[in-house]
Backbone bond lengths (Angstrom), bond angles and torsions (degrees), N, CA, C in turn:
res aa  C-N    CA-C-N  psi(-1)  N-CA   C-N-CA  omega(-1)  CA-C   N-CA-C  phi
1 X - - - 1.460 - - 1.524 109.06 -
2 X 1.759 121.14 141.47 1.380 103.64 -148.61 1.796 75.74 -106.48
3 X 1.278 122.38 166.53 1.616 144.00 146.45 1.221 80.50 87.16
4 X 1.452 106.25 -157.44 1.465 125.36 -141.79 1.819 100.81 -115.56
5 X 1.372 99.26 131.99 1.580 104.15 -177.38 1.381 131.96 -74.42
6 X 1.461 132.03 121.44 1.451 158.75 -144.59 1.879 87.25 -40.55
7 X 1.377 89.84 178.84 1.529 114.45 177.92 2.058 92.01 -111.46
8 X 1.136 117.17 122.46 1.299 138.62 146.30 1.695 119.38 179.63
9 X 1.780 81.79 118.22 1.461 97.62 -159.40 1.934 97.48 -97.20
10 X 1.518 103.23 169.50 1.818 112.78 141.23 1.529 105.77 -141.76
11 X 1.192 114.68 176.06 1.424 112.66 -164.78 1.817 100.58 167.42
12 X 1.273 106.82 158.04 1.774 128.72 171.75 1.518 92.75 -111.02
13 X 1.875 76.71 124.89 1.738 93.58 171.49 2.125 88.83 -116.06
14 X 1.478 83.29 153.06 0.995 127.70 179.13 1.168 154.26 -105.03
15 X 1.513 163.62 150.07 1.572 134.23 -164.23 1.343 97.75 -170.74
16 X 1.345 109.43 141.10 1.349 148.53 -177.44 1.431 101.73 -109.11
17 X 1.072 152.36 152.64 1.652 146.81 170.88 1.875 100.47 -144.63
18 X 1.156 103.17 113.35 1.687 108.18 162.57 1.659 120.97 -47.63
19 X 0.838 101.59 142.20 1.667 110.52 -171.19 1.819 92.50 -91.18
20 X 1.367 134.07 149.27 0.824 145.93 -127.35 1.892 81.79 -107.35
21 X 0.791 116.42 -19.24 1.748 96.84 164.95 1.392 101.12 -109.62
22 X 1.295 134.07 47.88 1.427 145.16 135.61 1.794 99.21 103.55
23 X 1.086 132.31 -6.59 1.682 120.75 -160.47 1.491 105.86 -93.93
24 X 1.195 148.63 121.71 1.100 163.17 -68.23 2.100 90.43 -154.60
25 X 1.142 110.67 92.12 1.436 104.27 -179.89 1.374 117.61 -59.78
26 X 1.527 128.20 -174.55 1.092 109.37 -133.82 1.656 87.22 -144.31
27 X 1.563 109.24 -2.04 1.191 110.47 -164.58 1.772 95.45 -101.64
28 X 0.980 114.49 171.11 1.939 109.01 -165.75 1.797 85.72 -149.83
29 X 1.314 102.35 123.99 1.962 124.42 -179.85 1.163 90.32 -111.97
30 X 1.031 98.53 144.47 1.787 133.19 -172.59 1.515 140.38 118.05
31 X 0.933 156.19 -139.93 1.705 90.82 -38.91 1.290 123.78 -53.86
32 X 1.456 139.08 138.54 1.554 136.80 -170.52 0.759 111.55 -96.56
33 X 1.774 146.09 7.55 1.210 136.84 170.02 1.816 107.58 81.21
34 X 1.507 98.54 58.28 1.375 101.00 -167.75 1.618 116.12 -74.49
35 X 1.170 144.53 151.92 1.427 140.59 -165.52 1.287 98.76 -122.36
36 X 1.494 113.97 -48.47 1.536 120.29 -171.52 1.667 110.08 -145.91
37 X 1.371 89.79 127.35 1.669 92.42 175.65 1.617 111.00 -127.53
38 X 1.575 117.24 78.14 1.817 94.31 -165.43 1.810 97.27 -114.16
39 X 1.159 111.26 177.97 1.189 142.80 -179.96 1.957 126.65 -125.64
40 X 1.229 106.81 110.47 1.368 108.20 150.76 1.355 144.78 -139.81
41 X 1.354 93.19 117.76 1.845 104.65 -162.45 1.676 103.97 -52.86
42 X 0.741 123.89 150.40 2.069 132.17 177.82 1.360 99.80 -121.75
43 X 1.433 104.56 152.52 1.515 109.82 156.78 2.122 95.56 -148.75
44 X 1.098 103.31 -176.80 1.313 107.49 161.81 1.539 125.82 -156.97
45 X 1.657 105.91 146.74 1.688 97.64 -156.73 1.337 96.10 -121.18
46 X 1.068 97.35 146.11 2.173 120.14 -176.58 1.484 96.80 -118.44
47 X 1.864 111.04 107.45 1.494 112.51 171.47 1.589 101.28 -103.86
48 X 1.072 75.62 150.52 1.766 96.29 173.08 1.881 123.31 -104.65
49 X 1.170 82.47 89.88 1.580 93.19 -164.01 1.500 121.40 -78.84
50 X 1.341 115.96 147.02 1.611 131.54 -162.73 1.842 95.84 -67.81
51 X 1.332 97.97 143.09 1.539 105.86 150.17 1.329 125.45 -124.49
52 X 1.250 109.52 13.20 1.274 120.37 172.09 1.948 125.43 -79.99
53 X 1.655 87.07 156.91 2.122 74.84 -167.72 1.324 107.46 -70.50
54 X 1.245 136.90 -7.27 1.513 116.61 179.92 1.340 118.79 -114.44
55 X 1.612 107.43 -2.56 1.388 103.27 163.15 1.589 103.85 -129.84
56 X 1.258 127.72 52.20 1.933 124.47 -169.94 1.507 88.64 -83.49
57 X 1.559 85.38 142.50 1.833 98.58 172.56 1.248 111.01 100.11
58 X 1.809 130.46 -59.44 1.062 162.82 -171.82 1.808 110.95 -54.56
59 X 0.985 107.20 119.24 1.497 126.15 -167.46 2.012 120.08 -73.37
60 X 1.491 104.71 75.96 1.249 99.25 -165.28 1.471 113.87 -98.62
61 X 1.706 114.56 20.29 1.077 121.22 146.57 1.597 120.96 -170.13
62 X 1.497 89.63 174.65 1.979 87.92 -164.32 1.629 99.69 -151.22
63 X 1.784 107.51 148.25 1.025 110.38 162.58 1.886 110.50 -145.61
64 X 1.286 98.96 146.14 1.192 97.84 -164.71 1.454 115.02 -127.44
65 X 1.380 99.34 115.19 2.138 117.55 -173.08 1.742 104.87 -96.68
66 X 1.604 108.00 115.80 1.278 141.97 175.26 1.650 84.99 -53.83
67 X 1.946 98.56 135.78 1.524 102.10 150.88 1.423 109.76 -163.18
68 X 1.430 106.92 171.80 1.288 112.64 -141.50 1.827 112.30 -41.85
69 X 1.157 126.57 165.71 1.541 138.95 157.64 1.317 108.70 -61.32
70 X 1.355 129.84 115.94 1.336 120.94 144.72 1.283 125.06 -66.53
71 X 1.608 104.93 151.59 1.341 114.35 174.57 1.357 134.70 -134.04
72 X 1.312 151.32 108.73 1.477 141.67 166.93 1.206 118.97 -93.40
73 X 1.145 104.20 151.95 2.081 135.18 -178.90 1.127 116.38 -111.36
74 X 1.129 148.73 51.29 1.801 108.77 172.05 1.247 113.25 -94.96
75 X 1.341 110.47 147.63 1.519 110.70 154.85 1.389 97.28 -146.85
76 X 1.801 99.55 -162.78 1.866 113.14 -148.08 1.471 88.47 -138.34
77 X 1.324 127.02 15.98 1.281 110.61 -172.87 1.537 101.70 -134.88
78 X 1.337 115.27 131.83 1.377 95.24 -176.32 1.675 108.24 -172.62
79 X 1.596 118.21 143.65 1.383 114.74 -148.46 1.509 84.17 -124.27
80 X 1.285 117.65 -165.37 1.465 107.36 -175.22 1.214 120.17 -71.96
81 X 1.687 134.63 -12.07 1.447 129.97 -134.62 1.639 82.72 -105.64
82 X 1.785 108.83 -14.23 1.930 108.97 -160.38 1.165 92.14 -91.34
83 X 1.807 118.35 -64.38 1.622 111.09 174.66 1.368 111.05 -46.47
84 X 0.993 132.77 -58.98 1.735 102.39 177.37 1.375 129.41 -26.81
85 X 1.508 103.74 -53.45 1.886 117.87 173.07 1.473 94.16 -42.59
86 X 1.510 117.54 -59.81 1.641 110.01 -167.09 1.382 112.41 -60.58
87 X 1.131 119.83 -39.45 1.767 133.56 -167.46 1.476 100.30 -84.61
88 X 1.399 135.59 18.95 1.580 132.66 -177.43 1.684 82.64 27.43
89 X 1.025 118.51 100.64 1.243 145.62 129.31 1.812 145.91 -164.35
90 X 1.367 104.69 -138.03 1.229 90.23 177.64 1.833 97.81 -150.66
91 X 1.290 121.54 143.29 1.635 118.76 166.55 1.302 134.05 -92.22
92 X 1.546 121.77 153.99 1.438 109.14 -173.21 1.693 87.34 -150.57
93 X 1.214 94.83 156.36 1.596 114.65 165.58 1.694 110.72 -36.04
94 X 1.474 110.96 142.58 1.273 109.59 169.48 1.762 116.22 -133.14
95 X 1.141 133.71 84.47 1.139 158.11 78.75 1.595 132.29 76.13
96 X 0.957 126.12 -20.26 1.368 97.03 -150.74 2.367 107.66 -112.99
97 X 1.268 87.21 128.70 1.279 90.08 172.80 1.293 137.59 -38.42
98 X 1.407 122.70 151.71 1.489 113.28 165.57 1.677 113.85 -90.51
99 X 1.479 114.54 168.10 1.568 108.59 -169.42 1.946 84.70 -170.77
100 X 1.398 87.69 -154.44 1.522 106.83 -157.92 2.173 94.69 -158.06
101 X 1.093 105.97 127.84 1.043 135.76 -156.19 1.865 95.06 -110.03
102 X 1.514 134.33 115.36 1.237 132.61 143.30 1.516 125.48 -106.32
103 X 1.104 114.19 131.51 1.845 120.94 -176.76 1.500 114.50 44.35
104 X 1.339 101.39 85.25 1.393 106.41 -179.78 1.359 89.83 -124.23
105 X 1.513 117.60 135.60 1.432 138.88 -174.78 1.165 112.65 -104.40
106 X 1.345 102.08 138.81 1.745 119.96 173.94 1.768 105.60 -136.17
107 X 1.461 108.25 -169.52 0.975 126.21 166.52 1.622 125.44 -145.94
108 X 1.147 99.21 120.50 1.145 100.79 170.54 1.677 150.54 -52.34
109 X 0.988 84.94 126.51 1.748 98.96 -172.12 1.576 114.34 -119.01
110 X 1.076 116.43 79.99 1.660 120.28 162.85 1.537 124.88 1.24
111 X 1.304 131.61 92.36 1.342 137.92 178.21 1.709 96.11 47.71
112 X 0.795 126.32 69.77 1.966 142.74 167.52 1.865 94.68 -157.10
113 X 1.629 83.19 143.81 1.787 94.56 -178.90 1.702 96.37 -83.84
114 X 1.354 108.07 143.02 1.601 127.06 153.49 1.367 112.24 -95.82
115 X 1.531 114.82 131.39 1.917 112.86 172.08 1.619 89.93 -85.26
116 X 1.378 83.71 138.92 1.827 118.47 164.72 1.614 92.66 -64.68
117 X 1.262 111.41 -176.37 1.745 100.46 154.43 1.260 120.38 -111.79
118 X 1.544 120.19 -15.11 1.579 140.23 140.86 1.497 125.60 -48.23
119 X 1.346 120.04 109.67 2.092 104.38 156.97 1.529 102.30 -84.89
120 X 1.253 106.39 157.96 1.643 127.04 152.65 1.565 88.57 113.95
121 X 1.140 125.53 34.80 1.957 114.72 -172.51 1.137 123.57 -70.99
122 X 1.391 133.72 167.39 1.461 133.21 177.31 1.313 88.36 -168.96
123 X 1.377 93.13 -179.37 1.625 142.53 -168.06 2.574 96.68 16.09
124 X 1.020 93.38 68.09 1.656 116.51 -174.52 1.881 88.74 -70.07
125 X 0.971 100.47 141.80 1.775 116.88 -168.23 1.690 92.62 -144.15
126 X 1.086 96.71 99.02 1.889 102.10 158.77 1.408 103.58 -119.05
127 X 1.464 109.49 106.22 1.433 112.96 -176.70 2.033 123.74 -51.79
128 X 1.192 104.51 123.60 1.534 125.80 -172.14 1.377 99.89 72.93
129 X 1.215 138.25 33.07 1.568 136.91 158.33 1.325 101.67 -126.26
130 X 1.524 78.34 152.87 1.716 100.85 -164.25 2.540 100.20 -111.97
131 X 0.841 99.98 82.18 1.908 108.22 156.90 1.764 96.04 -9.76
132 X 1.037 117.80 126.41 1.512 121.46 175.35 1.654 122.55 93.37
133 X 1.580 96.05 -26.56 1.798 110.78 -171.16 1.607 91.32 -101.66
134 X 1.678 111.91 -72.12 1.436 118.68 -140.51 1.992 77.84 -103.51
135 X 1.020 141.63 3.43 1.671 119.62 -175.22 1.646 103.66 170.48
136 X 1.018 102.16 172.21 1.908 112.51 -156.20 1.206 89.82 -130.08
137 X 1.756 130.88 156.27 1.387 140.89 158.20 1.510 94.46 -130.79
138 X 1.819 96.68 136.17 1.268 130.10 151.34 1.297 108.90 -80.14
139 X 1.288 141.80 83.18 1.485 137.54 -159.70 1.568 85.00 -72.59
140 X 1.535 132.91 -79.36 1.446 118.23 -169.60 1.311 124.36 -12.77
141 X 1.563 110.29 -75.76 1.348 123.92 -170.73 1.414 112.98 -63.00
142 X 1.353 111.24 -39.43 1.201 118.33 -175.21 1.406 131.66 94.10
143 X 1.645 108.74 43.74 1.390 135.80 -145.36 1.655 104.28 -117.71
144 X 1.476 108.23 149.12 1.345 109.04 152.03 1.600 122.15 -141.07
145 X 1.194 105.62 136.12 1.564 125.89 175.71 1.511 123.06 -83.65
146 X 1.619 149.55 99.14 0.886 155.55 -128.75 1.733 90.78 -127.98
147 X 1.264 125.62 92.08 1.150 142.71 -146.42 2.016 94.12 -82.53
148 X 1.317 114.95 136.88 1.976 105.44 -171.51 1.792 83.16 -76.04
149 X 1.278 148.57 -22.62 1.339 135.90 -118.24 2.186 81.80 -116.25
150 X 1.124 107.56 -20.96 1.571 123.04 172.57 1.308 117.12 -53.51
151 X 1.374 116.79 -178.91 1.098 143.04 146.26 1.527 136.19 -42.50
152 X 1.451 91.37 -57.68 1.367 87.02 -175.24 1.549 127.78 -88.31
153 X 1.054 122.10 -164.85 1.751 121.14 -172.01 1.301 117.95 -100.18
154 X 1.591 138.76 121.26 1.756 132.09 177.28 1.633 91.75 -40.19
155 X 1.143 129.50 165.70 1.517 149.46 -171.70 1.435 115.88 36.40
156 X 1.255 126.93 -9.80 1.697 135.81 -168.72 1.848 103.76 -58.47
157 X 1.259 108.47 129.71 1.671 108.37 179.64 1.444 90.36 -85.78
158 X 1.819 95.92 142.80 1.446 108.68 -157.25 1.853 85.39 -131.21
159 X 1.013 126.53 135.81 1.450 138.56 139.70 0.904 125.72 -45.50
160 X 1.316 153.80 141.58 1.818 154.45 146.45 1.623 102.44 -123.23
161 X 1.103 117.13 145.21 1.373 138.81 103.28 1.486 157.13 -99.06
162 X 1.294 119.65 161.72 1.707 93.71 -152.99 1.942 103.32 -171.25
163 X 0.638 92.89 164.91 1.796 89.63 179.36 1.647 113.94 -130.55
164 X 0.921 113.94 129.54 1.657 113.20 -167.85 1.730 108.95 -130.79
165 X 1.451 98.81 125.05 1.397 108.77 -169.19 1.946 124.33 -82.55
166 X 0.890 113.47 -158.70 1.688 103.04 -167.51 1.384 101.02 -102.24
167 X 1.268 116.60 140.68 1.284 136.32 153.68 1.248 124.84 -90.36
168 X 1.226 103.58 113.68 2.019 91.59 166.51 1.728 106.32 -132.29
169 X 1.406 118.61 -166.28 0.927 127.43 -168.39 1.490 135.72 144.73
170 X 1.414 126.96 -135.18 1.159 142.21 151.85 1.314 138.37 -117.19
171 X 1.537 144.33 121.58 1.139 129.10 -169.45 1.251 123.02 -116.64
172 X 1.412 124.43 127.45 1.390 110.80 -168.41 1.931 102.13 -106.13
173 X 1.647 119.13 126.00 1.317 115.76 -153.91 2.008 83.33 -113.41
174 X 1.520 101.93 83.65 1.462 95.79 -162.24 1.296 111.34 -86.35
175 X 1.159 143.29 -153.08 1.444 147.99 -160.52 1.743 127.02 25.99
176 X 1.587 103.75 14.79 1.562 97.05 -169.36 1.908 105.05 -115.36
177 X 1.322 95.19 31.32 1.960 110.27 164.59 1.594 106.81 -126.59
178 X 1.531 99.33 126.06 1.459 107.44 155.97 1.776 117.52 -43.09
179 X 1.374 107.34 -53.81 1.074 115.05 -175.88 1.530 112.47 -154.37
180 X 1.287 137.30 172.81 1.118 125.94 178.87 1.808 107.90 -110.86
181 X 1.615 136.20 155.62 0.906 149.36 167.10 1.976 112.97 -119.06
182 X 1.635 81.54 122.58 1.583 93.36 167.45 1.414 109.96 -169.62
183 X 1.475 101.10 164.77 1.733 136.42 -169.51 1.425 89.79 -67.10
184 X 1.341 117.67 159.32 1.736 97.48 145.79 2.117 87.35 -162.28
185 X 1.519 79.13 146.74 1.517 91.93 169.95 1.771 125.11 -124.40
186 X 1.207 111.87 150.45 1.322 106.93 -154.79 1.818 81.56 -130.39
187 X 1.330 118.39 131.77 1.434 128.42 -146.41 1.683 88.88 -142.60
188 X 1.532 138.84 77.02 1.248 125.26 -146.29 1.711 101.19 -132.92
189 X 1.540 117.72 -163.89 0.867 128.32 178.41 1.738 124.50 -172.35
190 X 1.606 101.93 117.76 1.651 96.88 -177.00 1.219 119.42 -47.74
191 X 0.996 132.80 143.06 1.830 133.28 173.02 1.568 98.75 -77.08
192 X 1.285 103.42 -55.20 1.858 96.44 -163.29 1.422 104.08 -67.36
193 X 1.066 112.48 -57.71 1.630 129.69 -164.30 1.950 110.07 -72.68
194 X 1.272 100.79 -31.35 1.743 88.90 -160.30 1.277 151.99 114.60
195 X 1.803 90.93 -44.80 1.295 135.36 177.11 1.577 92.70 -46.60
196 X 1.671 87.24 146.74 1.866 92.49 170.73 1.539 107.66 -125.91
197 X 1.742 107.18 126.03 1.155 110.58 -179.95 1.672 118.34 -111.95
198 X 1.756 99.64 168.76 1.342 88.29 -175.52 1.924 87.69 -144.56
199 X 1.268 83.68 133.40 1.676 75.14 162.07 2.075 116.45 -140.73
200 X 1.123 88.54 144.05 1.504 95.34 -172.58 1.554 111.15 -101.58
201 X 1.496 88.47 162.11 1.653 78.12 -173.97 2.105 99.89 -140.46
202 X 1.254 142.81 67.58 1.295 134.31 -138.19 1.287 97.62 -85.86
203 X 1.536 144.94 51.90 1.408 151.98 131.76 1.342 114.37 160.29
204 X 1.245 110.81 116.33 1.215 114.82 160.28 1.643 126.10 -119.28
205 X 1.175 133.60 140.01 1.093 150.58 171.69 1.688 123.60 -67.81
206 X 1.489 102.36 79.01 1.479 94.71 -164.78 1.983 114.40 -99.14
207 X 1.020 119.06 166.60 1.463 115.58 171.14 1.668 101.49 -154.68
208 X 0.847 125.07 162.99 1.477 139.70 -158.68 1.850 113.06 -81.34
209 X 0.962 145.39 143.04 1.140 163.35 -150.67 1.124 128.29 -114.25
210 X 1.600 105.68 -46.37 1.305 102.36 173.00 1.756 101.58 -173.94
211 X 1.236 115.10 153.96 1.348 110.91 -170.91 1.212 136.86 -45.26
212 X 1.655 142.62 -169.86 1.016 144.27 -161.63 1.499 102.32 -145.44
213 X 1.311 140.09 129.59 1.633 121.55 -160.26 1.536 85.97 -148.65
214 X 1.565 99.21 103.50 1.723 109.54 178.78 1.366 106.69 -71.09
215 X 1.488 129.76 9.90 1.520 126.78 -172.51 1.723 103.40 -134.66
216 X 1.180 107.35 27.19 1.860 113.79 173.21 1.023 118.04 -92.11
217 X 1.144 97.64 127.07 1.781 111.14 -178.30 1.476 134.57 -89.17
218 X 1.956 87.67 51.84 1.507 111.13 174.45 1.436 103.15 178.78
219 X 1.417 115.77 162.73 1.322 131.30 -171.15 1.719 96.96 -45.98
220 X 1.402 109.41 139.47 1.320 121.44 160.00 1.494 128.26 -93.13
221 X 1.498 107.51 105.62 1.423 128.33 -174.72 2.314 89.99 -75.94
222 X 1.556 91.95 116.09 1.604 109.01 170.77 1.719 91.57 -72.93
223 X 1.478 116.98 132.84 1.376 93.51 144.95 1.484 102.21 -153.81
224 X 1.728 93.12 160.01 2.002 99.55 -167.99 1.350 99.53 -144.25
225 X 1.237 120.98 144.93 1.291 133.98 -176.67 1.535 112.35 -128.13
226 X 1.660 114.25 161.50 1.973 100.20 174.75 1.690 76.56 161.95
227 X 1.533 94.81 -173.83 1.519 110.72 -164.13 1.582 92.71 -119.53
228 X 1.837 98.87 163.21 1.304 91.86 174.30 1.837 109.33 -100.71
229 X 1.210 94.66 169.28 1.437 87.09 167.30 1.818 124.47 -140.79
230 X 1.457 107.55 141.02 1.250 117.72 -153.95 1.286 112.33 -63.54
231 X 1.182 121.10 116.99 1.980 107.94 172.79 1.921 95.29 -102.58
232 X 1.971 79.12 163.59 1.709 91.00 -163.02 1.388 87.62 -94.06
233 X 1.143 137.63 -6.76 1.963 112.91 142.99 1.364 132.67 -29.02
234 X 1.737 104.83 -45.18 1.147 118.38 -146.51 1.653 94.15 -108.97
235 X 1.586 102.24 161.43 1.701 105.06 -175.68 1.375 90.65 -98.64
236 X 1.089 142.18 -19.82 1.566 137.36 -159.29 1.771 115.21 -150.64
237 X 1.128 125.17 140.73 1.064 142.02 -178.95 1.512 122.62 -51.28
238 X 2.029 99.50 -32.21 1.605 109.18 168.81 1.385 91.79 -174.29
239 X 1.482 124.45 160.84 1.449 127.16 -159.58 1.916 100.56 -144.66
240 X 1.504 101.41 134.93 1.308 117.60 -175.90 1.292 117.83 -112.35
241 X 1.535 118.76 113.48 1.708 97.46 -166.82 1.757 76.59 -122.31
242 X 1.709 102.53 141.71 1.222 121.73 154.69 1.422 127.85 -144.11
243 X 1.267 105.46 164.93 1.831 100.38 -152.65 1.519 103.95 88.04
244 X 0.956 133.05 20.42 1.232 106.40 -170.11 1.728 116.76 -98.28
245 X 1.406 101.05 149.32 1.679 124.36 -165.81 1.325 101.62 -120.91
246 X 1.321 98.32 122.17 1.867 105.51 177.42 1.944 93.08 -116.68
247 X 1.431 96.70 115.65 1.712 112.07 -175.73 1.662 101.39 -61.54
C-alpha cells in the first residue's frame, strides 16, 4: 500500500477532574465508554482591506490572534464522578441510617401522596387504620396516600409510625459548578496502521451540551463541550503522540 496510512482510531478515554480549588486529583475514571473525542484548534484573522481603485475590497494586510482549542466529549458510560461533570457538579457519599419513627404528623389529603420525612419506610402503623383500606405507602419515597373511599377524613391530622431503613450510595450535588475542569487521556490505537497513539489533554474546561432525559428510550449519549486552556507548566495546549513504542 503506497503513502501513509488513514486516520481511524479506538482507544479508552479517561479523566482526571480538578478539585474545586484548582489541584488536579489523582484518581483517573474510566474507561468511560468514550464515543467522541475531537479537537479544534481556532485562531482569528483581522484583514486590512484596500480602499483604493485598483485594489478596493482586496486584502493588503492581515493579522492573526491565536484562541483557545475547542473541545468535545461524549460518552455513554458513566458512574457518578462523570454525571457530575455533566450535571456541573460535584459527588459525595450518600448516607443515611435506618431508625424507627414515633408520632410523626401529617395531614390528610384525599387520594394525593403526603412525604413522610424518611425514604425506604415499612411496617407504617396509623392507629385503627388498616394500609390498603384507609391509605397507600410509597415505601421508596416514603409517602402516604389517604384513600377518600377510607376511613379517615380529607384534612383530618393523622399520626404515623413507621420504621425506615438505610440508604446509601452515591450523590450527585449537581448545579453548584460554573463549569467543570479536567485532565483527560486518550490511550488509542490506529486500525489501519497499528500505530499506538496517545493523546493528552492537561485541562480542559468543559460544560454540558445538551440534556440528559431519565425517560429515553435508548442509551444516553453524555455529551460536553468547552475549550482548553493553556497552563504555563505546559508547552502546549494538548499533545499528540503517534508511533508510539512502549520498550
Amino acid at each position: 500500500m503506497a503513502g501513509n496510512p488513514g486516520l481511524f482510531f479506538k482507544g479508552d478515554v479517561k479523566v482526571q477532574r480538578y478539585n474545586p480549588d484548582g489541584t488536579l486529583s489523582p484518581v483517573l475514571y474510566g474507561p468511560i465508554g468514550g464515543t467522541k473525542l475531537s479537537f479544534k484548534p481556532q485562531n482569528e484573522s483581522i484583514h486590512r482591506l484596500s480602499k483604493e481603485r485598483a485594489t478596493f475590497g482586496k486584502i493588503v494586510g492581515s493579522v492573526f490572534k491565536g484562541k483557545p482549542t475547542q473541545i468535545t466529549l461524549d460518552f455513554n458510560e458513566a458512574d457518578a464522578k462523570m454525571l457530575a461533570l455533566i450535571f456541573l457538579g460535584t459527588d459525595a457519599a450518600l448516607n443515611v441510617t435506618s431508625g424507627s419513627v414515633t408520632g410523626e404528623s401529617l395531614t390528610a389529603v384525599h387520594n394525593q401522596w403526603v412525604k413522610l420525612v424518611f425514604e425506604n419506610v415499612s411496617a407504617p402503623v396509623i392507629t385503627g387504620k388498616t394500609m390498603g383500606t384507609d391509605y397507600l405507602l410509597d415505601a421508596n419515597l416514603g409517602a402516604i396516600k389517604v384513600l377518600s373511599t377510607g376511613s379517615i377524613a380529607d384534612g383530618a391530622s393523622v399520626t404515623i409510625n413507621y420504621t425506615h431503613g438505610a440508604v446509601t450510595g452515591a450523590q450527585i450535588l449537581a448545579g453548584t459548578q460554573s463549569n467543570v475542569a479536567a485532565k483527560i487521556w486518550f490511550d488509542g490505537e490506529n486500525l489501519e496502521s497499528g500505530d499506538q497513539v496517545m493523546v493528552i489533554v492537561p485541562k480542559a474546561l468543559l460544560s454540558p451540551k445538551s440534556d440528559i432525559d431519565f425517560l429515553s428510550d435508548k442509551h444516553i449519549d453524555a455529551q460536553a463541550d468547552g475549550e482548553l486552556q493553556f497552563l504555563g507548566s505546559e508547552t502546549a495546549e494538548f499533545y499528540v503522540r503517534s508511533k508510539v513504542i512502549r520498550a
